[in-house]
C-alpha positions as CSV (number, residue, x, y, z in Angstrom):
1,X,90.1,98.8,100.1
2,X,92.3,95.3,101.2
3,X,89.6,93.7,102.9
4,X,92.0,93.0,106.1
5,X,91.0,97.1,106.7
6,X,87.2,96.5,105.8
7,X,87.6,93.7,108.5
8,X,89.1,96.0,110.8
9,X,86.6,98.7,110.9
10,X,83.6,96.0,110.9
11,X,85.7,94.4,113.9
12,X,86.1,97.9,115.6
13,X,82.0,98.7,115.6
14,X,81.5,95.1,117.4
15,X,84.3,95.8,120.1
16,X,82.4,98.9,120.5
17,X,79.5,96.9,121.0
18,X,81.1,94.5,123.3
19,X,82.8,97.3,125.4
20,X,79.3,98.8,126.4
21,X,77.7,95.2,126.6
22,X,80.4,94.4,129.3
23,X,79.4,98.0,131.6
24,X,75.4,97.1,131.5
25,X,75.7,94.2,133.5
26,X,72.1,92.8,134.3
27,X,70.3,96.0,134.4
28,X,66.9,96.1,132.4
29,X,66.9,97.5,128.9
30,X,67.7,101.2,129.1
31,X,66.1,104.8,127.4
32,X,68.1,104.0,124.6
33,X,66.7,100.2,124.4
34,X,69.8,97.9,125.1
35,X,69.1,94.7,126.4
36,X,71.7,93.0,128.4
37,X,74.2,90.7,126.5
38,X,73.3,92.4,122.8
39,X,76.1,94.7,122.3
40,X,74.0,97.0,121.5
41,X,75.4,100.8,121.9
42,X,73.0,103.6,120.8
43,X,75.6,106.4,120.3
44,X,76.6,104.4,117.1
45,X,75.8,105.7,113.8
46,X,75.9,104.0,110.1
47,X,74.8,105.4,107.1
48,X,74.9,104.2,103.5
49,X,75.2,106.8,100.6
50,X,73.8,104.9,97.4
51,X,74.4,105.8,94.5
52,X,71.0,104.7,93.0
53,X,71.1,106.8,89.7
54,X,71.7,106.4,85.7
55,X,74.8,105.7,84.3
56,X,75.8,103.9,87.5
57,X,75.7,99.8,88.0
58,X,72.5,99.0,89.8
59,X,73.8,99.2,93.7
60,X,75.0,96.0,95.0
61,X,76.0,94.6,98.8
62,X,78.9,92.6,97.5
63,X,80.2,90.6,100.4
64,X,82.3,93.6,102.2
65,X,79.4,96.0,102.3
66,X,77.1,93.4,103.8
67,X,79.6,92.5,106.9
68,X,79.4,96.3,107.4
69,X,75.5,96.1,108.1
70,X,76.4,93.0,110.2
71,X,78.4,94.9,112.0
72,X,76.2,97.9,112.5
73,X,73.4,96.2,113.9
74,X,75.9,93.9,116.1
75,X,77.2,97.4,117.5
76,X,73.3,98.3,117.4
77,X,73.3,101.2,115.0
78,X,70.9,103.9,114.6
79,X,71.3,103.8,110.3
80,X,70.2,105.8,107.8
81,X,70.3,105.5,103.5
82,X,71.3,108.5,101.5
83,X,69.9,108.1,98.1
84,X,72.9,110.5,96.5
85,X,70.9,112.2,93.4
86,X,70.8,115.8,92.1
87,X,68.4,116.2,95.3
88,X,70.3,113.8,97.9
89,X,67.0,112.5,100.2
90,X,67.4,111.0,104.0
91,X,65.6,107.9,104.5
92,X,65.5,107.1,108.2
93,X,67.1,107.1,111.0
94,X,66.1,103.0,111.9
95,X,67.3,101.4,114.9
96,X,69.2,98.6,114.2
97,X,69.8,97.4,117.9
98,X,68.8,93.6,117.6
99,X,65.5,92.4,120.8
100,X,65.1,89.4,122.6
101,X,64.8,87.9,126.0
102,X,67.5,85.2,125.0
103,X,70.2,84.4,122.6
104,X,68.3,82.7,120.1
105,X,65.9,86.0,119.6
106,X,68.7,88.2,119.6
107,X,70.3,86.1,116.8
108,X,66.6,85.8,114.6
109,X,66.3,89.9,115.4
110,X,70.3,90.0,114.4
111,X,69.7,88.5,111.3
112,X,65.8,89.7,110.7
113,X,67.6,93.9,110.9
114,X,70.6,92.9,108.5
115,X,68.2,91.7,106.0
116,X,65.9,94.3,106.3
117,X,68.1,97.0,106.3
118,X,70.2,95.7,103.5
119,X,67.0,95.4,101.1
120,X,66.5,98.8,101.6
121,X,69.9,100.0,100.7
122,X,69.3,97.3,97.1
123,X,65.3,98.8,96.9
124,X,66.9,103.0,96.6
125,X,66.0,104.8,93.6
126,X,66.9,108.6,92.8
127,X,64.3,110.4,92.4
128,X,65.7,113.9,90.8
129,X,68.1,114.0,87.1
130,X,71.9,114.3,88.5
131,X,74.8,113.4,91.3
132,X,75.8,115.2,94.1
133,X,77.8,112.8,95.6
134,X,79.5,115.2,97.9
135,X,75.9,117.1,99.1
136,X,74.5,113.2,99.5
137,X,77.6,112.8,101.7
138,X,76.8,115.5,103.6
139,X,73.7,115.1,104.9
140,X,74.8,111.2,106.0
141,X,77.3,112.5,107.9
142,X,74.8,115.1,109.3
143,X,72.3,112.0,110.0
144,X,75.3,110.4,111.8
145,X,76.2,113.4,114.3
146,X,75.4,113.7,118.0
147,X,75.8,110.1,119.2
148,X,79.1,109.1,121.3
149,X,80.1,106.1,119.7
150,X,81.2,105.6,115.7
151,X,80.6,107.0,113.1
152,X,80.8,104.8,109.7
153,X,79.6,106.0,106.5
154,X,79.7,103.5,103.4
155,X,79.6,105.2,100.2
156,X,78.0,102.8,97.0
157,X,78.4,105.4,94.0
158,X,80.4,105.4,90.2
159,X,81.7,109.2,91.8
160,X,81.4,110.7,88.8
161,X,79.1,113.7,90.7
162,X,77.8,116.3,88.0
163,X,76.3,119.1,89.9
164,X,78.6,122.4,91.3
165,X,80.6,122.7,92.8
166,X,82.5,119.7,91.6
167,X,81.3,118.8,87.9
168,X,83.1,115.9,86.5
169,X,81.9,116.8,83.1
170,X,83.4,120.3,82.7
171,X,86.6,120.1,81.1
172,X,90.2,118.8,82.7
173,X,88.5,118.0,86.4
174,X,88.4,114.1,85.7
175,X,92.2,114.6,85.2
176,X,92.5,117.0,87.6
177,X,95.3,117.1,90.9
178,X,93.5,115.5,93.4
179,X,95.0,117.9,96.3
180,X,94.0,121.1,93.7
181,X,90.3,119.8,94.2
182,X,90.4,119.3,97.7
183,X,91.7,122.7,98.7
184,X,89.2,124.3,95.8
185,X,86.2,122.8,97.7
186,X,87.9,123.8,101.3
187,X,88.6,127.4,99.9
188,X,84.6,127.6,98.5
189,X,83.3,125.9,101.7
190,X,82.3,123.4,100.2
191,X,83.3,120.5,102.3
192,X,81.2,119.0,104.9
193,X,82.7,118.1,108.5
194,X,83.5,114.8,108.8
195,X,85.9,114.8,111.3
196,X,85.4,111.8,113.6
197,X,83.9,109.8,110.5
198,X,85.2,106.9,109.2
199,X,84.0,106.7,105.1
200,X,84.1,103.2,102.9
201,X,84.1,104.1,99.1
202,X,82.6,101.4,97.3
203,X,81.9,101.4,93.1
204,X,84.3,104.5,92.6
205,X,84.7,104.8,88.7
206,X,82.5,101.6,88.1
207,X,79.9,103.0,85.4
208,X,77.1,102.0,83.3
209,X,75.7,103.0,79.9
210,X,75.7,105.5,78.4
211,X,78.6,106.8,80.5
212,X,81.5,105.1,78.5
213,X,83.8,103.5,81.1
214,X,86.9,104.8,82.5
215,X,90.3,103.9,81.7
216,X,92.3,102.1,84.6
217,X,94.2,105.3,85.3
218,X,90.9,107.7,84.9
219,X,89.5,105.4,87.6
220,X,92.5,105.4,89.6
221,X,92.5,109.4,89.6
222,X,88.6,109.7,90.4
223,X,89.8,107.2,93.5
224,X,92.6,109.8,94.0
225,X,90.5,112.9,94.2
226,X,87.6,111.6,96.4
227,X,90.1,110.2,99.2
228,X,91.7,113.7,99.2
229,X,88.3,115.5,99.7
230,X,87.1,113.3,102.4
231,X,90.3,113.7,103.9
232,X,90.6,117.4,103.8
233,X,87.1,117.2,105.1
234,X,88.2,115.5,108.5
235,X,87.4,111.8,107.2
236,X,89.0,108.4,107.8
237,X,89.0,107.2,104.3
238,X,89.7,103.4,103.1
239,X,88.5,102.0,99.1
240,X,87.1,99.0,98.7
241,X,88.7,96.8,95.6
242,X,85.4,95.0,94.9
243,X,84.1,95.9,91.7
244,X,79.8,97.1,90.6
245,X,79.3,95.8,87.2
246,X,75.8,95.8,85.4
247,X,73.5,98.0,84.4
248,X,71.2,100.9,85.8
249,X,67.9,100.0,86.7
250,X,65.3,101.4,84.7
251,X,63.2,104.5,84.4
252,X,65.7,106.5,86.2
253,X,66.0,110.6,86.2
254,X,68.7,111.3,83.4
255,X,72.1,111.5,85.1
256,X,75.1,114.0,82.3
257,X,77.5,112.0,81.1
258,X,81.2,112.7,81.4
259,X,82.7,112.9,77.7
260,X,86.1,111.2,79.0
261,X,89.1,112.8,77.1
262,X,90.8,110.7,74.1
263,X,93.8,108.5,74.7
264,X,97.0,110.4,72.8
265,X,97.9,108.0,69.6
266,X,100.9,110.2,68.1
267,X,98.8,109.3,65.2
268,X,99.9,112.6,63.4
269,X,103.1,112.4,64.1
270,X,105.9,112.3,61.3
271,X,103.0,112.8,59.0
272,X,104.0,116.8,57.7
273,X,107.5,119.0,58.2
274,X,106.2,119.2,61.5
275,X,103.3,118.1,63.9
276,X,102.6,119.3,67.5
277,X,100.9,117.4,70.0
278,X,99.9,117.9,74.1
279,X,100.9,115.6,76.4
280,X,98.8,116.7,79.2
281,X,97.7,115.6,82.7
282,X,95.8,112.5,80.9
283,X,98.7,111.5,79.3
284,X,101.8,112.7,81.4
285,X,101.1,113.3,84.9
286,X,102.9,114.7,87.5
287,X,102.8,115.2,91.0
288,X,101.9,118.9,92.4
289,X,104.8,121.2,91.7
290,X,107.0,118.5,91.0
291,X,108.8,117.2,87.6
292,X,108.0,113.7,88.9
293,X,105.6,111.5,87.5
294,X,102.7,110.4,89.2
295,X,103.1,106.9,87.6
296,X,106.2,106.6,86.2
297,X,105.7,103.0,84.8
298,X,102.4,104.4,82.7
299,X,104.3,107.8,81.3
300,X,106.9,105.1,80.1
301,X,104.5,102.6,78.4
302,X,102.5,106.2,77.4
303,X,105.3,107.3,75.4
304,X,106.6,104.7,74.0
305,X,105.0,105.0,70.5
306,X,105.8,108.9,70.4
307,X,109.3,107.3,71.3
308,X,109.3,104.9,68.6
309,X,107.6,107.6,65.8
310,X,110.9,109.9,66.4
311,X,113.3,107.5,66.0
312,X,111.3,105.8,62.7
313,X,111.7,109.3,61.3
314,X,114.4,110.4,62.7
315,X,112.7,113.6,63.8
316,X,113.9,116.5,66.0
317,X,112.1,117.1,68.9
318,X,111.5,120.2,70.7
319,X,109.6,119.8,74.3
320,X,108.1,122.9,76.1
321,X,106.8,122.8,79.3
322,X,103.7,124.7,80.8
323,X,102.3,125.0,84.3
324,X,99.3,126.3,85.7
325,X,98.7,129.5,88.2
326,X,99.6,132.5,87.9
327,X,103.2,132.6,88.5
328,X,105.1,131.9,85.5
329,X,106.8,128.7,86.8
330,X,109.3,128.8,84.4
331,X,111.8,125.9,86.1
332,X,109.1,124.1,86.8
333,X,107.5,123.6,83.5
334,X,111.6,123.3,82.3
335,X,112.1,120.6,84.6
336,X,109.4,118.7,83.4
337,X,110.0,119.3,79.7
338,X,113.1,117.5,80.8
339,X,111.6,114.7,82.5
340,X,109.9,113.7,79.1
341,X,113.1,114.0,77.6
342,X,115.0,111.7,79.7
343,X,111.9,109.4,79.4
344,X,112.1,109.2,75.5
345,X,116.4,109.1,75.9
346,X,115.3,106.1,77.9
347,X,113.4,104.4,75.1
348,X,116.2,104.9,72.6
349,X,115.4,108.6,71.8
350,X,119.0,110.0,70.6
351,X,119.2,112.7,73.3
352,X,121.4,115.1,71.0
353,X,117.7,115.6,69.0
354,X,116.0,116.8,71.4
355,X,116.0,120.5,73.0
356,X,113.7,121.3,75.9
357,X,112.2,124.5,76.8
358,X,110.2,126.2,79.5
359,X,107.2,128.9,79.6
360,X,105.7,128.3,82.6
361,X,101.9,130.2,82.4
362,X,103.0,132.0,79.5
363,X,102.3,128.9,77.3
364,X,100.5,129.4,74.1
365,X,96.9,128.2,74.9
366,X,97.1,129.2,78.6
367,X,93.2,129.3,80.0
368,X,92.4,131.5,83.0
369,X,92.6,128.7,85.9
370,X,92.1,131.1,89.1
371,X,88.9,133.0,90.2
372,X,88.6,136.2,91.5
373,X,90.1,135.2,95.4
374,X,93.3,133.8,93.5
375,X,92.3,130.3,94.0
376,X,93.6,127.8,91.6
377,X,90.7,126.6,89.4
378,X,91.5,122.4,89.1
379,X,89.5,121.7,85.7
380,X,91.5,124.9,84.2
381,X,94.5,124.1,86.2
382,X,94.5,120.8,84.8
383,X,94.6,121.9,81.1
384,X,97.4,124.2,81.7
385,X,99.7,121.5,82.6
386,X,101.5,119.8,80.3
387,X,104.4,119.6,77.9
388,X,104.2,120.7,74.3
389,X,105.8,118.5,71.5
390,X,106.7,119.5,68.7
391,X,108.3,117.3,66.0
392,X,110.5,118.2,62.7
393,X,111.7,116.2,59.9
394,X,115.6,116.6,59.9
């Protein structure tokens, strides 16, 4: 997330503060055990969802993170830690309303709860083999319910969850349509209710070994798809930019890890009288039923070398698009065999030898990508899209 919006939100938890600071005038410390002049308002909540398991980087409070806690306690936070594991486990609720009779206390107590709390976010372990991510969200957001003021979540977690219902390791779902896995989760009931919440995703696709690390656009997706569940679930999303690096800590429950799909070389291509290769999600990507590219920049630099291969060998090129679902989608998957044409024509393809082609569901290949309610499967979904190339000597 730019760190003008992590300011924002820290900024927004202190006003909060300050506006209930300004009603209490000079009354004695209430039920709720605000002092005069602290800024302290009970009804706000702050939890931290840690992702304190293997294959993860050790979690750290890297400098946006900790003004977060700063500004919890400054809008004197009842706060809570998520430890997100195969068995996500509440620790707390603490008060984090800062005591004192005068300014200097309240500043010692300030800093004395920002420390505190912040070690214990850095102490987490898991204790149980796995990630769910989305049932560790969960239960923060239920620790965070009931007040009347915010309610912040930070999430500190690779999101690379590997428990149902949303397994990053089963095949297609780390290339997956982000909006596909939203409504899959909101169709299954999967989602919890965050409506109200504001969620900071921290670490999102930073990993450690043995999960190999993600490529810039595999990270970018995984950002992709966790911004649309939170969303569909009611949240206030924003991503932090700041980077986890390291290792896991040690001794930790085992945690699968995602075998991440292999970059497409064109390798084979030219090589016999004629070679097919996929160009799927990973490789081509396009927005939902659309025949435009997610990233058109990357599908340009992707194909590139399949661009340069066909004219080296002055191939013929047939391109046949697929789609997912059930409908057969035939102008759909057309149009986007056409969009890789006009991609390659663009890199010096000769457009006369290349014929494009559509068959929609009917694709050779086709996996079953809906369950038994007619709701789109994304990992399925995923593999179903893509365009088929296949390449002939002249």
């Amino acid at each position: 997330m730019p760190m003008h919006r992590l300011a924002a939100v820290a900024t927004a938890l202190t006003l909060a503060a300050g506006a209930t600071a300004g009603c209490s005038g000079g009354t004695q410390p209430g039920p709720g055990g605000t002092r005069p002049g602290t800024g302290a308002q009970p009804g706000n909540a702050f939890a931290v969802v840690v992702g304190a398991h293997a294959n993860s980087p050790h979690p750290a409070l890297v400098s946006g993170a900790g003004s977060l806690i700063d500004a919890a306690v400054a809008g004197g936070s009842r706060a809570s830690i998520v430890v997100s594991d195969g068995q996500p486990s509440l620790k707390g609720p603490v008060s984090l309303a800062a005591s004192g009779n005068n300014a200097e206390a309240r500043k010692k107590s300030t800093a004395a709860l920002s420390s505190s709390f912040a070690a214990k976010v850095i102490a987490a372990r898991a204790t149980a083999p796995e990630n769910d991510l989305l049932g560790a969200i969960s239960l923060a957001a239920r620790a965070t319910s009931g007040g009347t003021g915010t309610r912040t979540l930070l999430v500190i977690d690779s999101g690379l969850q590997t428990v149902a219902p949303l397994r990053f390791q089963d095949p297609g779902v780390l290339g997956a349509d982000p909006a596909d896995v939203a409504e899959s989760l909101a169709s299954a009931h999967a989602l919890p209710d965050l409506k109200g919440v504001t969620v900071l995703l921290s670490g999102i696709g930073d990993t450690a070994a043995p999960q190999e690390p993600l490529s810039t656009a595999q990270r970018a997706n995984l950002v992709a798809i966790w911004t649309a569940v939170l969303q569909r679930a009611g949240a206030e999303v924003t991503v932090r930019d700041e980077p986890l690096s390291g290792a896991a800590a040690d001794g930790l429950p085992a945690v699968t890890t995602v075998t991440l799909p292999v970059a497409q070389t064109f390798a084979t291509i030219g090589t016999s009288p004629t070679t097919t290769v996929d160009l799927g999600q990973e490789t081509v990507a396009f927005l939902p039923d659309q025949a435009v590219y997610r990233d058109p920049a990357a599908v340009q630099q992707t194909l590139k070398p399949l661009a340069e291969k066909i004219i080296a060998g002055h191939l013929l090129v047939s391109l046949t698009g697929a789609t997912a679902g059930n409908s057969d989608g035939l102008a759909l998957s057309r149009q986007r065999a056409e969009a890789v044409k006009q991609t390659l024509v663009g890199l010096g393809v000769d457009p006369a030898t290349i014929t494009c082609s559509g068959l929609g569901s009917k694709a050779p290949g086709h996996v079953p990508d809906t369950d038994a309610s007619g709701h789109l499967l994304p990992g399925p979904a995923a593999q179903n899209r893509k365009v088929i190339v296949e390449a002939r000597r002249a």
